[in-house]
Each structure stands twice: as C-alpha cells, then as structure tokens.
C-alpha positions as CSV (number, residue, x, y, z in Angstrom):
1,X,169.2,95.8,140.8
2,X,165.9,95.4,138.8
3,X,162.9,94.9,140.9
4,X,161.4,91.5,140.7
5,X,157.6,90.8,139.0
6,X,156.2,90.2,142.3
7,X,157.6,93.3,143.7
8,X,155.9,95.5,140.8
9,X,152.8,93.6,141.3
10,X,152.3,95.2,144.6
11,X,153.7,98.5,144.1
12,X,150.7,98.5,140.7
13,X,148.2,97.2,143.0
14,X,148.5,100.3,145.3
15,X,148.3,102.5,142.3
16,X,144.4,103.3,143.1
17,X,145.2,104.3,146.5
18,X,147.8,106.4,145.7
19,X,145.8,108.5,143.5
20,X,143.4,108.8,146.0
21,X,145.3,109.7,148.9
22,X,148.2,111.2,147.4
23,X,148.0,114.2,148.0
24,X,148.1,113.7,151.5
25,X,150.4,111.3,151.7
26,X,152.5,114.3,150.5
27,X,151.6,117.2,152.4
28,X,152.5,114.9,155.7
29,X,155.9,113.8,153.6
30,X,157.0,117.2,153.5
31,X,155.5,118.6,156.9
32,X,157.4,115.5,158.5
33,X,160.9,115.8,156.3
34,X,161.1,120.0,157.0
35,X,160.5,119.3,161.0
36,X,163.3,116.9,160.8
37,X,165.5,118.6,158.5
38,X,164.9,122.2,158.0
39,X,168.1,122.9,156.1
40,X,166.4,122.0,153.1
41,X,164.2,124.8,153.0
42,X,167.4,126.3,151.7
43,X,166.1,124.2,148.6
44,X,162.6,123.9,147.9
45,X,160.4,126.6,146.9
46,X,158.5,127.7,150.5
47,X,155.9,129.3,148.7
48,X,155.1,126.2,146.4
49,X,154.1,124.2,150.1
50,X,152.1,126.9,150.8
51,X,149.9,126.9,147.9
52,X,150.2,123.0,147.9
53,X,151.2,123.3,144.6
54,X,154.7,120.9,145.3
55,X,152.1,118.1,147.4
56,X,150.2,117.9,144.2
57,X,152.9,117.6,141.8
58,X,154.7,115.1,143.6
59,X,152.0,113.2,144.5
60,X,151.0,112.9,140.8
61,X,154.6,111.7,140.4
62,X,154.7,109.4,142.6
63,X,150.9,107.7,141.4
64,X,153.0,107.8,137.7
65,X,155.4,105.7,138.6
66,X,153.1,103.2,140.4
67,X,151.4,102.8,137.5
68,X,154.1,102.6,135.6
69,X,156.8,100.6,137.7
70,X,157.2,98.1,134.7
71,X,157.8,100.9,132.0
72,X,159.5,103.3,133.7
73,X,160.9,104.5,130.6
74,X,157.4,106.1,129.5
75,X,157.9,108.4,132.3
76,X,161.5,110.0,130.6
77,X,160.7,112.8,129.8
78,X,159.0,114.0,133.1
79,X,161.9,112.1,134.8
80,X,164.3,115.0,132.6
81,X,162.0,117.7,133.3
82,X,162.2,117.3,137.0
83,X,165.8,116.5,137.0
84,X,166.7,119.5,135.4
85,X,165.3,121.5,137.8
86,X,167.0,119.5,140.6
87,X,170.3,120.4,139.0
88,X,169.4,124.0,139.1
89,X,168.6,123.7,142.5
90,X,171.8,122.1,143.8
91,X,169.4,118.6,144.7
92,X,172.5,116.0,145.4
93,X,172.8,112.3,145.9
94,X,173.2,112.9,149.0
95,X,169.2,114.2,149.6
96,X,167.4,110.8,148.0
97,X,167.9,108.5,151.3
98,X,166.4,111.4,153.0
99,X,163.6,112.6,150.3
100,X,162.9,108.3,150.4
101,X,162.7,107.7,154.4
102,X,160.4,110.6,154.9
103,X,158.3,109.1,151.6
104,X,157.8,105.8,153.0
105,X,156.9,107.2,156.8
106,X,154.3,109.0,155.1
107,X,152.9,106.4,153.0
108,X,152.5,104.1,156.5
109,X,151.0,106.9,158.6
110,X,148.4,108.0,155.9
111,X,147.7,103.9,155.1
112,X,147.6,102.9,158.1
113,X,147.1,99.2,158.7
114,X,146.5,98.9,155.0
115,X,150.4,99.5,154.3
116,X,151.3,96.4,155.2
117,X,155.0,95.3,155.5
118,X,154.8,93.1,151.9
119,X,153.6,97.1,150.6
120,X,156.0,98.5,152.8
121,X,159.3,96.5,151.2
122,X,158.0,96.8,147.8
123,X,158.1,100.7,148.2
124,X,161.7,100.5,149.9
125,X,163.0,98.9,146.8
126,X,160.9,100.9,144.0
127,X,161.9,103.5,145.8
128,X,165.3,102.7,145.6
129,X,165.3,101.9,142.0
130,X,163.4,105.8,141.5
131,X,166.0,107.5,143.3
132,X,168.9,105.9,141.1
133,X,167.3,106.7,138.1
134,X,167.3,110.6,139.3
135,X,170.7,110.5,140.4
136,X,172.3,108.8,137.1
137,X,170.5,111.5,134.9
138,X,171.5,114.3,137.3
139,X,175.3,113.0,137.7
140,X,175.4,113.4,133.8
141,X,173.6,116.8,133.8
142,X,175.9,117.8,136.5
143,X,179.1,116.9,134.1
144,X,178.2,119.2,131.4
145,X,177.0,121.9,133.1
146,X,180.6,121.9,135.1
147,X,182.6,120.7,131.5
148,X,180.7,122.9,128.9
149,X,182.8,125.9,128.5
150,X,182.4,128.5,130.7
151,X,180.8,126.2,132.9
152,X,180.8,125.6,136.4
153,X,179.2,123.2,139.1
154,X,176.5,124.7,141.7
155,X,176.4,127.8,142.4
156,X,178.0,130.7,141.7
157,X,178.3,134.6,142.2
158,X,176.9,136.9,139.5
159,X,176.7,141.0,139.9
160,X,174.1,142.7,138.7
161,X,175.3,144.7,135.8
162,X,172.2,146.6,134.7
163,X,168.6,146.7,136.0
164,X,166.3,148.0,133.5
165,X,162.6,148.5,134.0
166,X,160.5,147.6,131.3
167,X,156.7,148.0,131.7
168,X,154.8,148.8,135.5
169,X,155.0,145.2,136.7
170,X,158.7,143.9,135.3
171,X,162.5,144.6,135.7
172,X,165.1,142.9,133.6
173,X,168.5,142.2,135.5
174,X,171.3,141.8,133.8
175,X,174.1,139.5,135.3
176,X,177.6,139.1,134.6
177,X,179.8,136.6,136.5
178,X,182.0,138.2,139.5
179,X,185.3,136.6,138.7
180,X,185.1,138.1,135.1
181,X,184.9,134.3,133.1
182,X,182.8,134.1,130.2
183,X,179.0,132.4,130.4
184,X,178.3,129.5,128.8
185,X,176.2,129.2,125.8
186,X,172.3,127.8,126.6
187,X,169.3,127.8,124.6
188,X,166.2,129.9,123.8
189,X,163.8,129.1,126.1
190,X,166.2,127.9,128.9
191,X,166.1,129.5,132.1
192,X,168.6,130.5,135.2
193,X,167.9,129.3,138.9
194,X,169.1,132.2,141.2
195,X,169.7,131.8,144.7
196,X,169.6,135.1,147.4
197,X,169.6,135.9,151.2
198,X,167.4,138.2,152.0
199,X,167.7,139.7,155.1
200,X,166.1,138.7,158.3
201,X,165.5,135.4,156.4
202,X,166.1,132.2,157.8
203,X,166.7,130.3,155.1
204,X,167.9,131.0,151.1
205,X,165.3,131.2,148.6
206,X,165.9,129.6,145.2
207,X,163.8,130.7,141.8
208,X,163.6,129.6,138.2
209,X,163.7,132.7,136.3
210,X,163.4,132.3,132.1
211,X,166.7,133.7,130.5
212,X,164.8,136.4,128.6
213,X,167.9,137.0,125.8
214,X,169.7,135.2,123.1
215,X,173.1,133.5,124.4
216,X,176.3,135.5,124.3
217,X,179.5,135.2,126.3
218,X,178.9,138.2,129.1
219,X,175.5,139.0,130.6
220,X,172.2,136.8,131.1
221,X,169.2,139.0,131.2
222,X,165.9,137.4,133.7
223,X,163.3,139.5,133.2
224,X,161.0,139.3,136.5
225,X,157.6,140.3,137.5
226,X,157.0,142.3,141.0
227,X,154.5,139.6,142.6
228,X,153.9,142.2,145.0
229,X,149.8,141.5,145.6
230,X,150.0,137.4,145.4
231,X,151.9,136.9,148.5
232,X,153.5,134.4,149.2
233,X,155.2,134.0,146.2
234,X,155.8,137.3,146.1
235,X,158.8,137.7,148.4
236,X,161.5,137.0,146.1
237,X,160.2,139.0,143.5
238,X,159.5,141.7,145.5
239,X,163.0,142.1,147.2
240,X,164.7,141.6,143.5
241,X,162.7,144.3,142.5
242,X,162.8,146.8,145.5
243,X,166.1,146.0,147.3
244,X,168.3,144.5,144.8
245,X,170.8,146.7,142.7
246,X,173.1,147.7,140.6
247,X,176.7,146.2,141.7
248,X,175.3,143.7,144.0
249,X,175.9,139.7,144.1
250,X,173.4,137.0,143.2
251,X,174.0,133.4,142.7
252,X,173.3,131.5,140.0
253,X,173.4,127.9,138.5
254,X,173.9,127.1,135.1
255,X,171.1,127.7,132.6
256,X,169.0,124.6,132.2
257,X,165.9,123.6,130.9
258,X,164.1,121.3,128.0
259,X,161.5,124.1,126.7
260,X,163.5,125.4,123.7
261,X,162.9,126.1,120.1
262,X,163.2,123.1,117.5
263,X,165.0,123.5,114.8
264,X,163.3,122.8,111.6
265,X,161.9,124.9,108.6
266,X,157.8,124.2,110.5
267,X,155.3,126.9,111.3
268,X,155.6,128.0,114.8
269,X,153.5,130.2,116.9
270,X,154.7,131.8,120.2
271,X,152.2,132.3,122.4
272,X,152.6,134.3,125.8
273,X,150.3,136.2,128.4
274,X,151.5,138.3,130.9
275,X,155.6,137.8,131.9
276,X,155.3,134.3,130.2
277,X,156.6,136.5,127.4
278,X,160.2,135.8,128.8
279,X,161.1,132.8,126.6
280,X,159.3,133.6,123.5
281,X,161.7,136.6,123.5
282,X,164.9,134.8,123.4
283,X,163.1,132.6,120.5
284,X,162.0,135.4,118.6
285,X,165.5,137.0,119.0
286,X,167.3,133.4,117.9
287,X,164.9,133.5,114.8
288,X,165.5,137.1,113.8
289,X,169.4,136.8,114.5
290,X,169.2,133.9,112.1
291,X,167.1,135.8,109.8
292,X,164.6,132.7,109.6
293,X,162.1,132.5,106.5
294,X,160.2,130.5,108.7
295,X,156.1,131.4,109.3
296,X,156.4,133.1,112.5
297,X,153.0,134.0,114.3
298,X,154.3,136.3,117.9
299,X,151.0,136.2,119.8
300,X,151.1,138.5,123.4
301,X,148.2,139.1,125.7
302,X,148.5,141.2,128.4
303,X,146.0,143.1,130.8
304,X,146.8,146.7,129.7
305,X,149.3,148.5,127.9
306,X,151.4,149.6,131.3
307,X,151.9,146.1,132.2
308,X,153.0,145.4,128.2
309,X,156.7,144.8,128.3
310,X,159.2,144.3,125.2
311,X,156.5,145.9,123.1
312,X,158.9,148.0,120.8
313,X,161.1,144.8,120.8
314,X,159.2,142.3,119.5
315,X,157.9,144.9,116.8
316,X,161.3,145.8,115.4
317,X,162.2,142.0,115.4
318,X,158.7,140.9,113.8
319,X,159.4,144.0,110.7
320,X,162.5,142.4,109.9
321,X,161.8,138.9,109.8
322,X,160.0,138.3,105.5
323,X,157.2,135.7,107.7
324,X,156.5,137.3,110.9
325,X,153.5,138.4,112.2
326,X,152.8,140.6,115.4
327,X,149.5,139.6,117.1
328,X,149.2,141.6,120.7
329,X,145.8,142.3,122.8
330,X,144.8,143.4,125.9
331,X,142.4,142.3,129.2
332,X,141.4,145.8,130.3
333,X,143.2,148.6,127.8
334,X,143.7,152.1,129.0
335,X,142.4,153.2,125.1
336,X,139.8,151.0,124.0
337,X,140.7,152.8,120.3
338,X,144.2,151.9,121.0
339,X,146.9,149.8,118.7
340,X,145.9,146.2,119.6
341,X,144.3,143.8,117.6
342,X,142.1,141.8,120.6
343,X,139.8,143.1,123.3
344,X,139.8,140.6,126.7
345,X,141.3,137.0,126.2
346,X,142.3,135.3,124.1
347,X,139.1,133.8,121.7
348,X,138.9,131.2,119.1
349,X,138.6,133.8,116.5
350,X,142.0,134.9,117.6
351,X,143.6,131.5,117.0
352,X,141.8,130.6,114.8
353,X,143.5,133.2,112.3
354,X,147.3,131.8,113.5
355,X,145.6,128.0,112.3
356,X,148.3,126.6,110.1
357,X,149.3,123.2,109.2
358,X,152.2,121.4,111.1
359,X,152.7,124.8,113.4
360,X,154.0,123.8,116.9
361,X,152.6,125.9,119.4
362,X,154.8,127.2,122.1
363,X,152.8,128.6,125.2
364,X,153.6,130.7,128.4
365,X,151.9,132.5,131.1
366,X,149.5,131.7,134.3
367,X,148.5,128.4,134.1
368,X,145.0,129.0,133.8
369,X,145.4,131.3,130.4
370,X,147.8,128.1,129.1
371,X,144.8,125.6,130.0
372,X,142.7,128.1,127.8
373,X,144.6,128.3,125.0
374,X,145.4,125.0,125.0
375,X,141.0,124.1,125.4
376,X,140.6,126.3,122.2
377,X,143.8,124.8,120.0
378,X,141.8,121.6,120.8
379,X,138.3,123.0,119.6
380,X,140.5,123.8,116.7
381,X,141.7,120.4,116.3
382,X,145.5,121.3,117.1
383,X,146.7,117.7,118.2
384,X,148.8,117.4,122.0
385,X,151.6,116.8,120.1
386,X,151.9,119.9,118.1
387,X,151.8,122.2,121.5
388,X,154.7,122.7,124.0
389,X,154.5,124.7,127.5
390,X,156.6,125.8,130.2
391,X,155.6,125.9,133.6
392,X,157.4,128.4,136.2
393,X,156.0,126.4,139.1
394,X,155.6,122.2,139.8
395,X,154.7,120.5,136.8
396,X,151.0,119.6,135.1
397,X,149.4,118.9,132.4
398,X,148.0,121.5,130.8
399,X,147.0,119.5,127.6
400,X,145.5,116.2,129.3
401,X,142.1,117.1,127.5
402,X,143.7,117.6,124.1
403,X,143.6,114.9,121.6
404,X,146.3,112.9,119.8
405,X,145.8,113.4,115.9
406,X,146.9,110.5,114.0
C-alpha cells in the first residue's frame, strides 16, 4: 500500500536527525537484534560489526531513503546492489519483520522522547513499504538464479578441485560442484558468496569472493588473499588458505553481482591494486577470448613483486589483444631497476597517460587506493559517470567528490 503525503512528510522531516545519529541508531540495532537472535550471525559478516563498517553503511541507507521516501526509485540501483548481496547470502522474507522490529526499537531508544508515536508509525509503515521493495527484487533474483541452467537456490556443496598459489599473499581455489552438474554461466566481474564451518566456531561465516575466471561449465576459480595481519577479517581467509584443501567441501551460492563489463566498442581502463585484481582478470580474459579491437589500458599496482599475482597472465593476454596495453607498478619493489613502469602509488602522471575520451574506468582494491584514483580521474576531469567500482565490503561512495560532466 503506498504511503500517504502526510506519512512521508514525517519520515523527511527526521531526515536531519538521522544523518546525525545514524550511525548509532545502528550500532544499538544490531547489538540489540544479535542478543535477541544470534542465529543470524550465521549471516552477516562479524568482522564488518567489528570494524563498524555494516553500522555505517546501513545507517547511510537508511538516511537515503528518508530523504528520499517520495522517489524511492532514485535509490534502484543501491536497492540492486544490496539485494544482490542478500541473495548471495541466503537473506529471506522471512528476516525483514525481524531486521524492521529491531530498526524501529533502535530508532526510539537513541531518540528518545523526540521519537514520538506520529514518528514512530510513520517508520512502521516506511518501513514496511522498504522491506517489500527488497523482498520483490530478491524473489525475482531468487527465480533466476534457481531457473538459469545449471542453477540452483541457496546454497550448495562445491569441492575444491585445485588450489593454486599464485604470488606470497594469494591462493586461487578452484571449485567444482559435488553432485557432478554443470555451473551456470555468470559474468566478468561477478563474484561467488561462499559459506564454511570452521571448527570450534560458533556460527558459519559467509564471504563475497570475485570469480577471478571467465564462465565455463565446470570449475569457478576465487582467487583469495591471506588477511593474516588485519585480524578480524582475517579469519576466513586465513583458514581458506591454511586449513582448506584439495578434496574438501565448501558451499556456495550462485554467482551474483552488478560490477561487470559493458559491452560496447568504448575505451576501457581496468584499474586494480593489490587482490582487487580479481575481476579485472575475468574482464581481461572475456576481452582476449573475444579477441576485442577495443583500446584496452590493464593498470595493476601492487606493493612488491612477491605479492604481484597473475603477472605472466595478464601479459600473455595484453600481447595478443592489437589495443592492449600493460601498465603495472609497485609500492616498495624488491629491484628498484626492475620491469615496472611506476615507483610508489599511483600519480597523475600515471593516469594521466591512460586519459582517453569516453573510457570507462573500472576500479578495484582497498578503498582508500580507489578514493585516490578516483580524486585524481577528477583532477583530470574524468566525469562520475564514466568510473565504475566494486567494493568487497558494505557499500560507499567512493566518487561523491567527483563531478558530473555534462
């Protein structure tokens, strides 16, 4: 049922608030919601409430939609974004009315007498109308994932085929499906949301890894970096890398995902630091197995030539494709006299030689490198809408200071 003028009146008017106290209107949602029902830990990333990285991102969210009660159709693409994680993560119908009780608790005990009951109903029912706007998207994403072919709904047991080391830091898995079926296609870019029990654990842990391969019917390939010395994020990482082997299980969920390549005969640089190189690998690869003509700029940064993986890869791929070009530096490298074309981070200068007309700009890593690029491709006056990103954690805007060319 739509929600009446009066009712997104109030829920505007508490916009400012919101974005003032959202944050910890948050942090008690969750603190309350995981006392009450721990079970879904089994969901949500522990080590993203640690770092108060999920408060924040909800919290900005929530403010969004405030603001935006009226139009909530500006907020679509976020809306996608989030709700194709939630599919990968098993988030159900079922887990709204609980997600939306603990909300509006919060919201009272961070107010105060301020929340009155007029704010309190509006919320119910914005709420409400939120909620079903998740679940109708999510029902349909949960259709074609189950109906595509090779398909399935949930979760579901993969063994470990391979496990490949490829520079100090990461280990590619490969993962073929237990009961023998055939994988469904998905696109560069996309990634697979694994699901393990690690032992002595109370609860599963869930990850977004990038699918770091082009489609094909029997193995996906995640390619994961050992988090070992940035606990608590760490832990699944860590016992991927040291405990898990060949011929064990893992589950997975469908490939999902809406950072992928856009077709088109456009510029494009790909530009990754660190194990953000994981989706600009399956692009690369879906260019060169086309055999694209397209102006293709590879741009890598890494902090020495150890932690450098994918190296000889990207090189073969880059030779072979008539408009390719290789671009790598390092941080810190082991030979200062070394084959590598950048010293330390990534500068102006360095861009500034990739600076083509109508190139979209594709960018991976730690989010501080990607709000660095992105400050220079500004300077450079690369317009908002020419860059795309992918986050491996809650969302944000890396681009917020970038302008819109006309």
């Amino acid at each position: 049922m739509p929600l009446s003028t009066e009712t997104m009146n109030i829920i505007k008017s508490t916009a400012p608030v919101l974005e003032e106290h959202g944050a910890t209107i948050t942090t008690v949602f969750y603190k309350t919601m995981f006392e009450n029902h721990p079970e879904l830990l089994n969901i949500f990333n522990e080590a993203n409430q640690k770092q108060g990285k999920q408060q924040v991102a909800l919290a900005n969210m929530v403010y969004a939609a405030a603001k935006n009660i009226d139009q909530l159709e500006t907020l679509l693409g976020e809306v996608k974004l989030v709700a194709e994680k939630h599919r990968g993560l098993n988030v159900r119908p079922e887990h709204y009315p609980i997600v939306g009780k603990y909300l509006l608790i919060a919201i009272k005990e961070v107010l105060g007498d301020a929340a009155t009951d007029e704010i309190m109903q509006a919320w119910e029912e914005a709420y409400g109308v939120i909620a079903q706007v998740f679940i109708d998207i999510e029902t349909e994403m949960y259709k074609e994932a189950k109906e595509q072919e090779g398909g399935w709904d949930g979760f579901k047991d993969f063994v470990v085929a391979d496990k490949v080391k490829e520079s100090d830091v990461i280990t590619s898995f490969y993962l073929e499906a237990k009961d023998g079926s055939k994988l469904p296609a998905y696109e560069a870019g996309q990634y697979l949301t694994i699901r393990v029990t690690m032992p002595n654990a109370e609860y599963m842990q869930i990850r977004h890894y990038t699918l770091s391969a082009v489609s094909n019917e029997k193995q996906f390939r995640i390619s994961v970096k050992k988090e070992a010395d940035r606990e608590p994020y760490g832990v699944v990482s860590t016992y991927l890398h040291d405990q898990v082997q060949i011929g064990d299980t893992i589950e997975a969920s469908a490939p999902a995902g809406t950072f992928t390549l856009e077709e088109g005969e456009h510029p494009v640089a790909l530009i990754s630091g660190g194990v953000g190189i994981t989706p600009m690998l399956s692009m690369l690869e879906s260019l060169a197995a086309k055999e694209s003509t397209r102006d293709i700029t590879f741009l890598h940064a890494a902090q020495n030539e150890a932690v450098h993986a994918f190296h000889l890869n990207v090189g073969e791929w880059t030779r072979h494709l008539p408009n390719a070009h290789y671009v790598f530096g390092y941080d810190r490298p082991a030979n200062e006299d070394g084959d590598h074309h950048f010293t330390g981070f990534v500068s102006k200068e360095v861009l500034a030689n990739i600076i083509k007309p109508e190139t979209t700009y594709y960018i991976v890593g730690p989010v501080p490198f990607m709000e660095h690029v992105a400050s220079l491709l500004d300077e450079l006056n690369v317009s908002r809408d020419q860059v795309r990103y992918e986050l491996f954690g809650p969302a944000q805007d890396i681009t917020k200071d970038m302008a819109v060319q006309s």
